[in-house]
DRENLOGU-726733 format. One line per 5 residues: number of its first residue (from 0); for each residue y, x, z of C-alpha. Coordinates in pm, whole numbers, always signed. Layout:
BEGIN
NUM> Y,X,Z | ...
***
This chain:
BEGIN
0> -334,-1914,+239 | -389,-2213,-6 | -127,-2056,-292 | -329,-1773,-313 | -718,-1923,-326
5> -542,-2075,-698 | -447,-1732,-797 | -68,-1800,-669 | +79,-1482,-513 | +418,-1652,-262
10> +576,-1297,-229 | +613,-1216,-591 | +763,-1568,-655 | +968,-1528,-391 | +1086,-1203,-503
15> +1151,-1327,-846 | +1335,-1639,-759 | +1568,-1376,-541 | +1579,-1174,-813 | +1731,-1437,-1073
20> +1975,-1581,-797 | +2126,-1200,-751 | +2175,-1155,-1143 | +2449,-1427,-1146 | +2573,-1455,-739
25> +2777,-1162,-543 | +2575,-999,-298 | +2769,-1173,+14 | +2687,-1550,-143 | +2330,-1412,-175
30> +2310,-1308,+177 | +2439,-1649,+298 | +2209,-1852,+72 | +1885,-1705,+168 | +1973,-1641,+534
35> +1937,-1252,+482 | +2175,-960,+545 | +2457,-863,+350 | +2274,-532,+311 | +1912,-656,+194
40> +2153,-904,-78 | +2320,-576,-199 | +1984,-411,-266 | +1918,-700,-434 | +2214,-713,-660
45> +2147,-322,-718 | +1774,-411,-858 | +1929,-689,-1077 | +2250,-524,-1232 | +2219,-546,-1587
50> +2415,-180,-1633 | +2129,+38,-1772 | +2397,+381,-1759 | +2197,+493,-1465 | +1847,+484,-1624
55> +1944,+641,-1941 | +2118,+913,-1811 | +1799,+941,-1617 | +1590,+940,-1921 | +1822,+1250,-2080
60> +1821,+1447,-1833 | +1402,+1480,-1803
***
């Protein structure tokens, strides 16, 4: 693949870009926009939510 012979890894910009679009779009807009299921967009949303509760309950409880 040409991207990658200049050191440009296409999945992890992809992944990013999706990323940044499901910190500020609802997960059914998401789906719609990048022609993927309603379910992949909410496990999208889920990676970006900016509520950190879970993770520092997480980090108490260890």
């Amino acid at each position: 693949m040409k991207l990658r012979r200049h050191g440009i890894a296409p999945r992890a910009g992809r992944n990013n870009a999706r990323l940044a679009l499901a910190t500020d779009l609802p997960a059914s807009v998401l789906a719609d926009f990048t022609g993927t299921s309603i379910s992949n967009a909410t496990r999208w949303t889920g990676y970006a939510r900016r509520d950190w509760l879970d993770y520092i309950a997480s980090r108490t409880q260890t």
